[in-house]
N, C-alpha and C positions, 0 to 999 in steps of 0.2 A: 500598610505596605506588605504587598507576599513575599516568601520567600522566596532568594534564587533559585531559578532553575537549570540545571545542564541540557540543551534540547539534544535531541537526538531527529534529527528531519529524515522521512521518509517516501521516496516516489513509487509510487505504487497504482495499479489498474486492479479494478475488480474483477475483469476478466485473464488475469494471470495468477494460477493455480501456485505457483511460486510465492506471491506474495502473500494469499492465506497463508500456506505454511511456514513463512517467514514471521508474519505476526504472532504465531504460536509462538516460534521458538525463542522470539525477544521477551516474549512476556515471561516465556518458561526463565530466561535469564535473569529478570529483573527480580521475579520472585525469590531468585538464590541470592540478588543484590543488596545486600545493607541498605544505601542510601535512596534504594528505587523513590523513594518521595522528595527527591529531590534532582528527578529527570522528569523529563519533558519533552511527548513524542509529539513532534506536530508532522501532520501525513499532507503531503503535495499528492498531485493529480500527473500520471503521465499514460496518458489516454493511446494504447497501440492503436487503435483504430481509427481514427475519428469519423472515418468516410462511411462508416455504418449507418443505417437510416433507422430510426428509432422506432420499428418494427422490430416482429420477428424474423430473425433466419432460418429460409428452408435447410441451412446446411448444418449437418452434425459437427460438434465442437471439434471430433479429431477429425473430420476433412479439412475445418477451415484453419486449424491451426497444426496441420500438416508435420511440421518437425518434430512434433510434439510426442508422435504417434509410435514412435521407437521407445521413446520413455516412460511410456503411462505407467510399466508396471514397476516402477521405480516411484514413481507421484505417488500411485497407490500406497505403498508401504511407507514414503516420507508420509505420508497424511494421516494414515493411521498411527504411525509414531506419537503426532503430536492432538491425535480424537480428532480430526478430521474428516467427515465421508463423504470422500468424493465420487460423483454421478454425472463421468462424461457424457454419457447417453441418454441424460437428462435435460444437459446444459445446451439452454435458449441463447443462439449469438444474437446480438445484439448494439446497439450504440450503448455505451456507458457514461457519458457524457452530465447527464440527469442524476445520475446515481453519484456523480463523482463530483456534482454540484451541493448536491446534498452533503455529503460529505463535509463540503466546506463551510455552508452553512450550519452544521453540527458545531460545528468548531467554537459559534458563538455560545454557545449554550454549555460546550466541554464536554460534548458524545461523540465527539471525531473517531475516535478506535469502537466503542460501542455500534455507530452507525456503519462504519465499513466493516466492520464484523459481520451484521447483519446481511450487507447484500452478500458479502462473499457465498455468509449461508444459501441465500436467496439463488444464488445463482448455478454454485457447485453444486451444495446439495440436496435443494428444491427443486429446481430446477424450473426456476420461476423468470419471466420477461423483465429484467429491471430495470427496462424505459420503461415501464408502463404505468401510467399513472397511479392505478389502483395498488400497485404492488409498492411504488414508492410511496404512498400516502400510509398502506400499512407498516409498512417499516418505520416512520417517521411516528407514529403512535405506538409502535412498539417499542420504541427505542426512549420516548417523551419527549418529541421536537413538536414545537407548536406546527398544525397542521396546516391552516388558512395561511400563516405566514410564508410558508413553505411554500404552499402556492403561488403567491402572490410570487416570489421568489423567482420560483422555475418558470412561470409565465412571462418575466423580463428577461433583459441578457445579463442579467448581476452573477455574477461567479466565470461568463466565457472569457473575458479576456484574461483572467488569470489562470485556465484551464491552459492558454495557449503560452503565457509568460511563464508556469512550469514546466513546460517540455522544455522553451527555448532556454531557459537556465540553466537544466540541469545538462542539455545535451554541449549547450556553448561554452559554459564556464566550468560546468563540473567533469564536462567528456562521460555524460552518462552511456553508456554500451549493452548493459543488462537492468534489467527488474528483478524485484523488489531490489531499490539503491538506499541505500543509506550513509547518511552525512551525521558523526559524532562531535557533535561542541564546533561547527562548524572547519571541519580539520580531517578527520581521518574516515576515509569511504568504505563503506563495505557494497558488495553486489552482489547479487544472488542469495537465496536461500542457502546459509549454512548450517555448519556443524554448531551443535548448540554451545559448545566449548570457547567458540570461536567468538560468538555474541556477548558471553559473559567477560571471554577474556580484554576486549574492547571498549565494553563498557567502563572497566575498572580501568584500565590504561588512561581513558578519555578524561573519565570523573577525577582522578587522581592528579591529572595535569589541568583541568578546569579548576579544581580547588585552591589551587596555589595558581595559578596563570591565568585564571579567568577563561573571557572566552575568547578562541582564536579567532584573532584579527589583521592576519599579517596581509599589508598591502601586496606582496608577491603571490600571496594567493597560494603557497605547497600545500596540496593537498598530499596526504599520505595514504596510498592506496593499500589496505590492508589486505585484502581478500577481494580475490573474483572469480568465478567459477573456473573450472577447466573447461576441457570438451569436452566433458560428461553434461556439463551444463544447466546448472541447479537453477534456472533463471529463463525467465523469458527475455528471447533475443529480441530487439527496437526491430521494426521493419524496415 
C-alpha cells in the first residue's frame, strides 16, 4: 500500500507561456517544501484552441495570440527568472491536442511533469511542431514512454473524451477564468502564474489542513479562491 498523497491538480495548455512558468515556480516551491514527497501533482488538459488543425501555423505566435503582445517583455524576464528561454519568434501554432494526449498517457508510466516539460521545451524554446508525429515520438523516447504503444494510442480516440471532460469540469464546476489553475487537496484555487511566495505559502496551508482533515470533500463544494491575477494578468485568458 503507497503512501498518501496530498494532490495538487493542475489545467494547463502547452501552448500558454504562463503555464511553463508556472511549473517552474511550484517545483521551485516544493523544493523549499519539507513534505514535497508526499504531494501529488496530477496535470489536466485545458486545450485554448482546439479548432487548430494539426498542421502548422502560417501565423507568428504574437499575431495569433494578440493580448499577449503588450506583455512579452514581462514573460521574458518571468522566464528568465525561473531558466526559462523563451522564442516567440520561433514558436510553431499549432493543435496541441496529441501533445496533451501524450501527456495523459505519461501519466501511466508517472512522466506526466517530465513529458509536459518536454513539449513546453519543444515548443517555447525549440521551436518545434508538436502535433507532429516525429517530434512527438521523439519526445516520447526522450522522456522513456514506450513508443509503439504511444502510437497505437494516438492513432484511436483514447484520451479525447477526457481532453473535452477537462475543460467542461473545470470551467462548470470549478469557474475556471485563467491558465495555468490550480486546485490544492481539492479545496483551494489558485490561477495564473504567481509570486513564488504565494505557491509555497498554499502549499503549506493546504498540507497542514490535509494532514489533520484529510481530503476536502464538502458536498457544498466552497472552493476557496486564493489568488488570481489582476489586470496585469500573469495567465492566459480562456477564449
Amino acid at each position: 500500500m503507497g503512501m498518501e498523497k496530498m494532490k495538487i491538480e493542475i489545467w494547463a495548455d502547452i501552448a500558454c507561456p504562463y503555464c511553463f512558468i508556472g511549473k517552474k515556480k511550484l517545483e521551485n516551491a516544493l523544493r523549499k517544501f519539507a513534505h514535497a514527497g508526499q504531494v501529488e501533482l496530477v496535470w489536466h488538459s485545458y486545450e485554448l484552441d482546439p479548432g487548430l488543425k494539426k498542421e502548422p501555423t502560417d501565423t507568428s505566435y504574437l499575431d495569433y495570440y494578440k493580448d499577449e503582445k503588450d506583455i512579452v517583455d514581462e514573460l521574458y524576464q518571468l522566464s528568465e527568472a525561473v531558466g526559462i528561454k523563451l522564442n516567440f519568434d520561433k514558436v510553431i501554432i499549432t493543435n496541441t491536442s496529441d501533445a496533451l494526449r501524450t501527456v495523459k498517457f505519461a501519466r501511466n508510466y508517472h512522466f506526466s511533469a517530465e513529458t509536459i516539460e518536454a513539449f513546453f521545451e519543444a515548443y517555447f524554446t525549440n521551436g518545434e511542431c508538436i502535433s507532429d508525429r516525429k517530434v512527438i515520438t521523439e519526445i516520447a523516447k526522450k522522456v522513456g514512454l514506450p513508443v509503439e504503444e504511444l502510437t497505437k494510442t494516438l492513432d484511436s480516440d483514447e484520451y479525447i473524451t477526457e481532453l473535452i471532460q477537462d475543460i467542461r469540469f473545470s470551467e462548470d464546476t470549478l469557474i475556471l477564468q485563467y491558465i495555468p489553475f490550480y486546485l490544492f487537496n481539492n479545496k483551494t484555487i489558485i490561477q495564473g502564474s504567481i509570486p513564488d511566495e504565494v505557491y509555497l505559502e498554499t502549499l503549506e496551508k493546504s498540507f497542514a489542513d490535509w494532514s489533520i482533515n484529510g481530503v476536502f470533500t464538502s458536498e457544498d463544494k466552497e472552493f476557496t479562491f486564493c489568488y488570481s491575477p489582476n489586470a496585469s494578468g500573469l495567465s492566459c485568458s480562456i477564449r
